[in-house]
Every structure is written in C-alpha cells, then in structure tokens.
C-alpha positions as CSV (number, residue, x, y, z in Angstrom):
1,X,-48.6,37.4,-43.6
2,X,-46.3,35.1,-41.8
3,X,-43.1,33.8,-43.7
4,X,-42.4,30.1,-44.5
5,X,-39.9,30.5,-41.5
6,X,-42.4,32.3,-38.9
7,X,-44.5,29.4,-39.7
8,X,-41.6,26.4,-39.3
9,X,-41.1,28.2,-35.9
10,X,-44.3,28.3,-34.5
11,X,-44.9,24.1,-35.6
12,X,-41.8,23.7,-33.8
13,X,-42.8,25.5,-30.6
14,X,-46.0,23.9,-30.6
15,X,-44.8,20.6,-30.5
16,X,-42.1,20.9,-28.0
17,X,-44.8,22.0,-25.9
18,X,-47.5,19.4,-26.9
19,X,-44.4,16.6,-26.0
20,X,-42.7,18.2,-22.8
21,X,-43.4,15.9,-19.8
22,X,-44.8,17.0,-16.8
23,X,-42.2,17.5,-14.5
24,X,-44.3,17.4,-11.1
25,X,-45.3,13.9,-12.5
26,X,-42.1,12.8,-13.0
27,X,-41.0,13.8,-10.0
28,X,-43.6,11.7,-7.7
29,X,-42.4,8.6,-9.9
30,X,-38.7,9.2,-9.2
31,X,-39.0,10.0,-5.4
32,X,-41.5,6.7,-5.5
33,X,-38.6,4.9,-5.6
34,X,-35.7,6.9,-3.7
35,X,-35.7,4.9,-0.4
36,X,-34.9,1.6,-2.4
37,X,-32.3,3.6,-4.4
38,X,-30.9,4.0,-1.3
39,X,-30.5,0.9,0.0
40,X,-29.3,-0.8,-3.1
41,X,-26.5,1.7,-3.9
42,X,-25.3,1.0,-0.4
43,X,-25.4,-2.8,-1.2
44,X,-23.8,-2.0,-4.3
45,X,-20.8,0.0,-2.3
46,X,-20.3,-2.5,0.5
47,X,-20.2,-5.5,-2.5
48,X,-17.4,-3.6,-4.3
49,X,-15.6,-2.8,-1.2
50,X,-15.1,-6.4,-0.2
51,X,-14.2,-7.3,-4.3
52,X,-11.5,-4.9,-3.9
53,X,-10.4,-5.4,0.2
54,X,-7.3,-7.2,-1.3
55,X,-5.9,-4.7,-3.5
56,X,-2.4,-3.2,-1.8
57,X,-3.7,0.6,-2.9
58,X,-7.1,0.5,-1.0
59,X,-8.8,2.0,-3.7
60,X,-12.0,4.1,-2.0
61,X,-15.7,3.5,-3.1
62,X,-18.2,6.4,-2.7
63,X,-22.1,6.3,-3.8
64,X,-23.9,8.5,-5.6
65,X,-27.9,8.6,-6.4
66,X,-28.3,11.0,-9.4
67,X,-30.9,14.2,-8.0
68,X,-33.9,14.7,-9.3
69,X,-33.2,18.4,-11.0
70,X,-30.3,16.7,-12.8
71,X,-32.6,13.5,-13.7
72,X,-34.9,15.5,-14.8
73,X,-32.3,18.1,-17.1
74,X,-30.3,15.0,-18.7
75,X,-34.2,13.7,-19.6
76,X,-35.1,16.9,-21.6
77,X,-31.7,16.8,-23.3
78,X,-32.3,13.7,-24.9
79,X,-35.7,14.3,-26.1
80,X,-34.4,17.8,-27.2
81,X,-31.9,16.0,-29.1
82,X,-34.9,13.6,-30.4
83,X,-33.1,10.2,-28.7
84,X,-35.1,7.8,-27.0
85,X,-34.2,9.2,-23.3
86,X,-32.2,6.5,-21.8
87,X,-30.9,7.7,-18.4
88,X,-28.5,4.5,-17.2
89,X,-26.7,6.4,-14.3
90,X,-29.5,7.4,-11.8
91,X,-27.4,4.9,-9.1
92,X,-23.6,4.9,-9.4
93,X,-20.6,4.3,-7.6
94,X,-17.3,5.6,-7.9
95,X,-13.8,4.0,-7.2
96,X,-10.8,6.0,-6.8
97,X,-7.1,4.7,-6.7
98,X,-3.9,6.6,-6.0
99,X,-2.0,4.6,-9.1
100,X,-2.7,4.4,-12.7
101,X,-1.8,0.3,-12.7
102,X,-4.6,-0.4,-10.7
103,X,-7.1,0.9,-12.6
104,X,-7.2,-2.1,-15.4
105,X,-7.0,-4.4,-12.0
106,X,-10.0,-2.8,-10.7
107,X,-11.9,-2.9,-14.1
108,X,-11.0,-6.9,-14.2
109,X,-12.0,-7.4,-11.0
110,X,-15.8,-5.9,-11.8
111,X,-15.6,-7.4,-14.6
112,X,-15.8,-11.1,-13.0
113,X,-18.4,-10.4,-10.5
114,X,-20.7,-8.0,-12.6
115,X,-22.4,-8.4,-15.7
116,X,-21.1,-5.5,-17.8
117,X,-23.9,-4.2,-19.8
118,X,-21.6,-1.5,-21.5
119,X,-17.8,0.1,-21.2
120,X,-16.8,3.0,-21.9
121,X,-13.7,5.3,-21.9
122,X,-14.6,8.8,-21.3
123,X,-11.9,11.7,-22.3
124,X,-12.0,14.6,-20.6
125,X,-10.4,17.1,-22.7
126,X,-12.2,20.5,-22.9
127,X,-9.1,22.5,-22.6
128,X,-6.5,20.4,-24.0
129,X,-5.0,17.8,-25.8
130,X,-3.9,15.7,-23.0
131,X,-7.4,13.8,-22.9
132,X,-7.8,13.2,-19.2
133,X,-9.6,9.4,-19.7
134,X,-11.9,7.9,-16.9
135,X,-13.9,4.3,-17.2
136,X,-17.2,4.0,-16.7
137,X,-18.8,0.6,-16.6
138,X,-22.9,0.3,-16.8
139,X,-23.6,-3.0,-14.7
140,X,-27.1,-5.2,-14.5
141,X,-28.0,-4.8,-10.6
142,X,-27.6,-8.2,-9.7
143,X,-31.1,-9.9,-8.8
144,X,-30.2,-10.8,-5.3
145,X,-30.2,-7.5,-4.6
146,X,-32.9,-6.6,-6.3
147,X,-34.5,-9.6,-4.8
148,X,-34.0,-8.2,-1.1
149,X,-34.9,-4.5,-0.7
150,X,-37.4,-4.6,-4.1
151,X,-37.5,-2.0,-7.2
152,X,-34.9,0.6,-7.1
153,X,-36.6,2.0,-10.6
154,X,-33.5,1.1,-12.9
155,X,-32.0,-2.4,-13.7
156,X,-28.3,-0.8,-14.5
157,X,-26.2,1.7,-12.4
158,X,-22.9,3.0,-13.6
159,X,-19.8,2.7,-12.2
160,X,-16.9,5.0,-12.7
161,X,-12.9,4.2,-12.2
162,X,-10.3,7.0,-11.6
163,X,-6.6,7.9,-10.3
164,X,-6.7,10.6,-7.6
165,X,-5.3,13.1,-10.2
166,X,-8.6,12.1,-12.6
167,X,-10.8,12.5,-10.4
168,X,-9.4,15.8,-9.4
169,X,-9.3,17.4,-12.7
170,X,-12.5,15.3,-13.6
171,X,-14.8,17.7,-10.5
172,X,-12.7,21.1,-11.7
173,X,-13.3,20.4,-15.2
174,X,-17.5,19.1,-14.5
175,X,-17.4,22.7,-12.6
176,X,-15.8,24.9,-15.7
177,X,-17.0,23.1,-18.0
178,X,-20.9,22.3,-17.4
179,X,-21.5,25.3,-15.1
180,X,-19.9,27.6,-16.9
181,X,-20.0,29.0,-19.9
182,X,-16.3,27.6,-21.3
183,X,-16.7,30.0,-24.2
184,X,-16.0,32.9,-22.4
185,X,-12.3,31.8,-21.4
186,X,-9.4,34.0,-23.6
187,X,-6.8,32.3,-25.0
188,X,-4.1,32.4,-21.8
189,X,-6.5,31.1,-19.1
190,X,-7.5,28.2,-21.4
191,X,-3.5,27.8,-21.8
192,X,-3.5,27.8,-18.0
193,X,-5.8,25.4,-18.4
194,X,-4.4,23.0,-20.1
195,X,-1.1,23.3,-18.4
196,X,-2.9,21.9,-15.1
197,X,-4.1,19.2,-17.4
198,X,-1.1,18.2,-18.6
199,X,1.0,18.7,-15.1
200,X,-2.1,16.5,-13.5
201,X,-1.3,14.1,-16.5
202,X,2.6,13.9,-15.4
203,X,2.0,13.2,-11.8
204,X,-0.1,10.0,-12.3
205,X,2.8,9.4,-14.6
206,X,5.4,10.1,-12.1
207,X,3.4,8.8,-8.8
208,X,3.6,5.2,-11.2
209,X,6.9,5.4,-11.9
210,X,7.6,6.1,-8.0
211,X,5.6,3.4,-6.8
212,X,7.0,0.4,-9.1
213,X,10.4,1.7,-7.5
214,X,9.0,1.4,-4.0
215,X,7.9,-2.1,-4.9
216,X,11.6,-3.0,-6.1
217,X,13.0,-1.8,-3.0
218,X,10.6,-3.5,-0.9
219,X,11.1,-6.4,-2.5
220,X,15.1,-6.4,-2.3
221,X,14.9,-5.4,1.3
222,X,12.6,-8.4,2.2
223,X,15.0,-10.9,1.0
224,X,18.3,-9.4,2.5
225,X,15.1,-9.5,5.6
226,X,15.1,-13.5,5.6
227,X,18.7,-14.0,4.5
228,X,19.7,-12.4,7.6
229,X,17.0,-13.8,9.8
230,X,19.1,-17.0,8.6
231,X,22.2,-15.7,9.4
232,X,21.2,-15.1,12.9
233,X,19.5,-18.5,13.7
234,X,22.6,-20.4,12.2
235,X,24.6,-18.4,13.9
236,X,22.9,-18.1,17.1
237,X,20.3,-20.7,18.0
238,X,21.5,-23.6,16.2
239,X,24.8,-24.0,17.8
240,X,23.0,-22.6,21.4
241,X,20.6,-25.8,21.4
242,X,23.1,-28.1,19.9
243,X,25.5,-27.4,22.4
244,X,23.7,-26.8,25.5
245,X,20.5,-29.5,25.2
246,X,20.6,-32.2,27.8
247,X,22.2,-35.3,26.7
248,X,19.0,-37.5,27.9
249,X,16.8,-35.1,26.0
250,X,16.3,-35.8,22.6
251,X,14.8,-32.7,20.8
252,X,15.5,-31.7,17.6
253,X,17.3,-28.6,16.4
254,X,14.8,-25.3,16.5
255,X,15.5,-25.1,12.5
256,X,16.9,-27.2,9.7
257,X,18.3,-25.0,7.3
258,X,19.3,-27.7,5.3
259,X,15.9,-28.8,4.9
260,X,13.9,-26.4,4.9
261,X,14.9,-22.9,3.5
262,X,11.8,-20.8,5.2
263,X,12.8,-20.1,9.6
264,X,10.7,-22.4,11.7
265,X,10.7,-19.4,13.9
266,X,8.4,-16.2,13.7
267,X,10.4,-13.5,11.2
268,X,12.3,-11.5,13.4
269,X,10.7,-8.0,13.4
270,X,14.2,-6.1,14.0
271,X,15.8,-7.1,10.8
272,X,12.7,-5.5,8.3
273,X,13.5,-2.5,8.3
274,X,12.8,-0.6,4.9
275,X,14.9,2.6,4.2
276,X,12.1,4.2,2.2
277,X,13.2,7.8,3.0
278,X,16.7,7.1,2.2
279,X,16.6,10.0,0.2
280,X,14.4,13.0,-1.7
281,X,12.5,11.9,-5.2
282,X,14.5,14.2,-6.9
283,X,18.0,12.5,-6.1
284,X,17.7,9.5,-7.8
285,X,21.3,8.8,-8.3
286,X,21.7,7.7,-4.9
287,X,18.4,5.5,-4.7
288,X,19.7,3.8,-7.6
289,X,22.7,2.9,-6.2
290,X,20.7,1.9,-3.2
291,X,18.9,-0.2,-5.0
292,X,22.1,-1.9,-6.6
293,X,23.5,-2.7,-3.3
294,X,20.6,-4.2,-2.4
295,X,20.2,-6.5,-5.4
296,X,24.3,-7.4,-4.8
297,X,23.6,-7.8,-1.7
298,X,20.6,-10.6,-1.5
299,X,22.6,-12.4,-4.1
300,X,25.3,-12.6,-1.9
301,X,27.8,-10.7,-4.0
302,X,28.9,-9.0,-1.0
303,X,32.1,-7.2,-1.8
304,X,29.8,-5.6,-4.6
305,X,27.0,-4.5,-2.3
306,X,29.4,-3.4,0.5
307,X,31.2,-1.5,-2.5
308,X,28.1,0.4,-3.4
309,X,26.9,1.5,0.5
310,X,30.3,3.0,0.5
311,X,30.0,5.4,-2.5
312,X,26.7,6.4,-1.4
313,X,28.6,7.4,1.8
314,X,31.3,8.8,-0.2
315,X,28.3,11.2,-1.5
316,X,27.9,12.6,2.0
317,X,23.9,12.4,2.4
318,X,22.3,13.4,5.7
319,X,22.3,12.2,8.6
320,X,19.5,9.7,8.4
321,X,20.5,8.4,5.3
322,X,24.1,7.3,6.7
323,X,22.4,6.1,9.9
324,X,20.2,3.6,7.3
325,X,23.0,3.3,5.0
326,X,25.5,2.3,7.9
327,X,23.2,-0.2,8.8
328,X,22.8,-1.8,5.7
329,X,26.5,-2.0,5.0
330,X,26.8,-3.4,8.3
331,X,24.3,-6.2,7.5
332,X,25.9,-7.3,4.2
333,X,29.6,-7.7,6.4
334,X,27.6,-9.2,9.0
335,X,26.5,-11.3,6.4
336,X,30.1,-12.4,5.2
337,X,31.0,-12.9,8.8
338,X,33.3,-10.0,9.2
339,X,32.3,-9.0,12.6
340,X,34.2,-6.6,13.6
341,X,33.4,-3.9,10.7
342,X,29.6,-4.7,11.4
343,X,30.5,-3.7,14.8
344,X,32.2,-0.5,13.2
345,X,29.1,0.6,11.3
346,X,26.6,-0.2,13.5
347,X,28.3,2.1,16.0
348,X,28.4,4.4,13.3
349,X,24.6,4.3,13.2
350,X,23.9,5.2,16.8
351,X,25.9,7.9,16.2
352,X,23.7,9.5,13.8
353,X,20.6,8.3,15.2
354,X,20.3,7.7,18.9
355,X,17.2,6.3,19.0
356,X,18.2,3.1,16.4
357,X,16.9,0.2,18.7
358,X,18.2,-2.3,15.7
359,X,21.4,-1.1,15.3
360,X,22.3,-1.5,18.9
361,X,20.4,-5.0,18.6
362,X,22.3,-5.8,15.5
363,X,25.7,-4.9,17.5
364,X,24.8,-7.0,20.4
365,X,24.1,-10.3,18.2
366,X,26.9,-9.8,16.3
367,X,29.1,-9.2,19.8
368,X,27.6,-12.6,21.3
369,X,28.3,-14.5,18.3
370,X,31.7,-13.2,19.1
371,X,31.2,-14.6,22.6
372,X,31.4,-11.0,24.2
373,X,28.1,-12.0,26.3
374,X,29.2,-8.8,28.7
375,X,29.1,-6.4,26.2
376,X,26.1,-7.5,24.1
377,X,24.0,-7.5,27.2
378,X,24.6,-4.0,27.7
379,X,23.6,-3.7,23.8
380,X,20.6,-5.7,24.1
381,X,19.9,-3.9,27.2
382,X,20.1,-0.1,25.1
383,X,18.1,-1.5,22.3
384,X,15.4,-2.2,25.0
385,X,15.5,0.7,26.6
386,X,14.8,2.3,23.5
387,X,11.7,0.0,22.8
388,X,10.8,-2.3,25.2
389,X,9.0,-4.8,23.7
390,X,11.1,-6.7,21.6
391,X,10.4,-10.5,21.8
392,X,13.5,-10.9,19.9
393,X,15.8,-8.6,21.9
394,X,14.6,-10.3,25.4
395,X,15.6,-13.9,24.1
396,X,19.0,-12.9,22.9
397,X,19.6,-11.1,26.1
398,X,18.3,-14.3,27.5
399,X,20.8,-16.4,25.9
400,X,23.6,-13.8,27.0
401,X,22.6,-13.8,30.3
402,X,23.0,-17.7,30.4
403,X,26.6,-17.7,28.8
404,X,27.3,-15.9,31.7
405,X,26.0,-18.3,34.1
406,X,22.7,-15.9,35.2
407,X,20.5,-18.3,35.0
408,X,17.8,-16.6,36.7
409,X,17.8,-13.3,34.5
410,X,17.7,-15.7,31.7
411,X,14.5,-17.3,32.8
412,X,13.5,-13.9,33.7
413,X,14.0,-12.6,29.5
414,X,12.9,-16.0,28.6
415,X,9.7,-15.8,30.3
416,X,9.2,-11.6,29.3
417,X,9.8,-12.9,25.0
418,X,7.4,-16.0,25.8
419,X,4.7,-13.5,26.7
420,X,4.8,-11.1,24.1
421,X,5.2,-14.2,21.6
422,X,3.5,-17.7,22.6
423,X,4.4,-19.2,19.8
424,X,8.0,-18.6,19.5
425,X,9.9,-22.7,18.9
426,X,12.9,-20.8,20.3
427,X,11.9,-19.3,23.6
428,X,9.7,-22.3,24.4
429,X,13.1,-24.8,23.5
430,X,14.7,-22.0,26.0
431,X,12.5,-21.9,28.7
432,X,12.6,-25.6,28.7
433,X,16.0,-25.8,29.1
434,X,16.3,-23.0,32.1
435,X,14.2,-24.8,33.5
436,X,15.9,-28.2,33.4
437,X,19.2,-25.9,34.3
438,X,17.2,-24.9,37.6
439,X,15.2,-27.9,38.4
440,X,12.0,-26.5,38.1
C-alpha cells in the first residue's frame, strides 16, 4: 500500500512529465529565427557603438546571441519554478568601460535613444560582502530594425554595463559559481574569494581616483599650453611683422591679443607637452606638488609655481622627472620674462634627456627673443635634428635666419613650415614678406 507521500510523489512526477516541452520542437523554432538574430544584434552593436563614439574612455561593445542549450535550461527553470517562462535576454550586448564614472554616462546615453522596458542592478556577491553590482537594461528592439531584416523571435534584448574589473570578476564568478558546485568551497578559499572581490572592488576605486587626477593635470597643463603659445606670439611674431612689414603694405598684425584672447594661429604642438609620468602612483607627494605648481603657474602666480618645481627638485626624483620638471620651471620664468634662467633650465633639460626636441626649441625662442639669432639657429637647428618635422621650429628658424640677413634660408624654412602646415597666418604673412624682400 503506497503512503500519502509515495502517492504525492508519483502526481508530481506525472505531471512534470505530462508538461515538459519537447525540446527537438523547441529547438527548430529557435534556430527558425537565428539568422535574423544575427543580423539584428549586429545592428544593435554598430547603433551603440556610434551613441557612445564620443565618450573619452572608448567604452567596447561586444554581442552575444543566447545558445540554444542555455535557452532551453533557463526555459525549464522557470517552469520548474512554476513562473510564466519569460526569457528577455536571448539577444544582448555588452558594454565595458575602464572607469566607474562612465558607467551612469553610458546608462543615460541608452537611455535617450532606447526605450527601456526594465532596469536593473545586479549584485554579484556569492562570496562576499562587497556586492560586485552590474546594470542591465532590457530594451524594445527598435521597429526600424525590426522593420529591415524581419522577426528576430523576441521584441526586447538586454543590455549589460560594466567596469573592466566587473566584468572580470563578473566571468570568474558566472564560472565558480554556475558551473560549479560553490558549496563545496571550505571556509579559507571562500576567504580567498572574497579577498579578490574586495581587491577588484578597490582598483575600480583607485583606477577612478587616478583618472579624475589625470584630468586635473591635463587640464592645468593645457592652459599653461595657450598661455605660453601667447607668450611666444607676443613676443615673437607680433613685433617681427610690426617691425619688418613694408610701409606700402597694409596688413594687419598675425594676432590681436587685445582682442581676441584665443591665437589666430594653429596651437603650437611644441609647447603641449603633458608630464603624465612625472612620477610612480605610489608617490603622490610629488604629483601633488606638481599639480600646485601647475595651478600657480596658469594663474600667473609665478614666484609661487617656480617655488614649487624647485622643491620637487629639491626631492631628487629621476632623471626624467627633472628633465620634465626643468622644463616646466623654465616655462613659468620664461613666462615672467626672465630669460636667462629659462635658458639655465632648459639646458638643464637636455642634460637629462638628450633627445628633448622642445627644450632645445624652447631655448632657441627664448635666445632670439633675446636677439641671439646665431645661437638660437644652432638650437632650432638641434631640435630639428631631433625631429624633423616641426612646422613651428622651421618658421622660427626662418625668422632667425632673416635677422641675420639670410634671406634665402629663410624662404627656404618658410617654404619647408608652409608645407607641412598650409594654413599657418604666420608663415604665409612670412613667405609674403621674403618674398617682397627678394622680389619674387
């Protein structure tokens, strides 16, 4: 006689096997569609790709069509677990970024070009309580796609948004986790465990913290970048045109500074130079005071800035970084028009670094404006030896050559900075006016 449980256990086995699909059928209506799922997911990728082109971090897009085996598994779950199956993810995307801020960027960006059926913040926390989180967004395929290459078989994919690091842990974790049997772990490996977690956890944290640095630094060394592009053209070209122009010619200036704050001419290329590996990660004393200098320095607090390169000298850092530091320091007296101990550091650079091209090109403009044409050709001349094709460099050289009454070598520059830049107002005002000098 069979118990009240025997006979609760047989009901139950005979309806999971009156209700279990057919899988052979289920698998001619999945592959039915698989060459549309294809093409849509592709669609879907290249669509993304161009929403996020502009984003600074490049985030990579990767597709993803769910197989049938694990179509077909995540199917018998939910009926197992007596839910309507509902499988949203059979087409998905995936976008990585290497930093944390991006992620909400990328999330608004889908946002406002997708119709977000549902969004969701998944925790990944098996081992630990450092939930590792990742977004995934269910999107309506947009018709137009639809529209074009025909029934993929599902109206929503899923899209899914990680760091680097999330991703990572996110593929070890799947692999532990969902093809493993997690319960068989002891109490030190799942303390292992979670100490990759949590070290995985810091590095996003750190990589963040690193990069909004990188952005400060950037951003200080592009305006000491423009100040001293200034510097140079009032300096340099201004007073070149005003004083050598032909009286019958009436041309104005190459740039008003008065009037217009932004260089008419094309940003010079030698004075952007960033600095980034100034020093290791794990000194941040010095890149602070880097930093600081910086700051003094493109709000023209000068004596402060040229204060602050000297105690990060005083600190002794390698060789590269005094070559970089030297340089900056002799930027900011450049900058207060004391010449001759811009002269002094920029020397200093090329004797830690050889091969600085700007450092002898920052000594030769500084050595013409102090009319010592002789010697700033010979500086030009090292910094193009060095590399060559400097539009910059071959004008300036240009412009030494015709303080010394060369005329011809002039042109010669002239024509050599013309070439590699058309659109430079300063070498085509120069050009004009060897000619005119020559009667060409």
């Amino acid at each position: 006689m069979k118990t009240n449980t025997e006979t609760t256990d047989v009901k139950t086995a005979s309806n999971i096997k009156s209700s279990t699909p057919v899988k052979n059928a289920f698998r001619l209506e999945y592959n039915k569609h698989a060459k549309v799922r294809r093409l849509v997911v592709g669609d879907l990728k290249k669509r993304v790709e161009k929403i996020l082109v502009n984003l600074h971090s490049s985030p990579t897009v990767s597709e993803r069509i769910k197989s049938f085996d694990s179509y077909y598994k995540k199917y018998l779950r939910f009926k197992g677990q007596g839910k309507t199956p509902q499988i949203m993810d059979i087409i998905g995307l995936r976008i990585i970024s290497p930093f944390h801020e991006d992620i909400k960027k990328i999330e608004k960006l889908i946002d406002g070009h997708f119709e977000i059926v549902e969004n969701e913040v998944k925790s990944h926390d098996s081992f630990s309580e450092f939930a590792y989180e990742s977004i995934h967004l269910l999107i309506k395929i947009p018709q137009d796609i639809i529209a074009k290459r025909g029934n993929p078989g599902a109206e929503i994919a899923e899209i899914q948004i990680r760091t680097i690091l999330q991703d990572a842990w996110a593929e070890v974790e799947h692999q532990l986790a969902y093809k493993a049997n997690t319960s068989s772990f002891d109490e030190p490996m799942r303390h292992k465990l979670a100490a990759v977690n949590a070290s995985l956890y810091l590095a996003d944290i750190v990589f963040q913290e690193l990069r909004s640095h990188q952005r400060r630094l950037t951003g200080e060394l592009n305006k000491r970048r423009e100040s001293i592009h200034l510097k140079i053209e009032r300096e340099m070209d201004e007073p070149f045109f005003e004083r050598e122009k032909p009286p019958q010619k009436s041309k104005p200036p190459v740039h008003d500074i008065a009037a217009n704050p932004v260089s008419a001419e094309p940003v010079d290329p030698l004075v952007y130079d960033t600095g980034l590996d100034l020093v290791s990660s794990d000194n941040m004393s010095i890149d602070n005071l880097l930093v600081n200098a910086l700051t003094a320095h493109n709000q023209e607090r000068f004596d402060e800035a040229i204060t602050l390169y000297t105690q990060i000298l005083e600190l002794h850092p390698d060789k590269n970084a005094c070559a970089i530091v030297h340089n900056h320091r002799g930027m900011a007296y450049f900058a207060c028009s004391r010449y001759s101990e811009a002269i002094d550091d920029f020397t200093r650079v090329l004797e830690n670094d050889k091969n600085s091209y700007k450092a002898a090109y920052y000594r030769g403009v500084v050595r013409a404006i102090n009319k010592q044409h002789a010697q700033a050709i010979d500086d030009y001349s090292l910094s193009l030896s060095i590399e060559p094709y400097q539009t910059f460099c071959l004008l300036r050289r240009g412009q030494a050559y015709y303080h010394i009454g060369d005329y011809p070598q002039a042109l010669s520059d002239c024509e050599k900075s013309l070439a590699l830049d058309p659109e430079n107002e300063a070498a085509v005002n120069f050009i004009n006016m060897l000619r005119e000098k020559l009667k060409m």
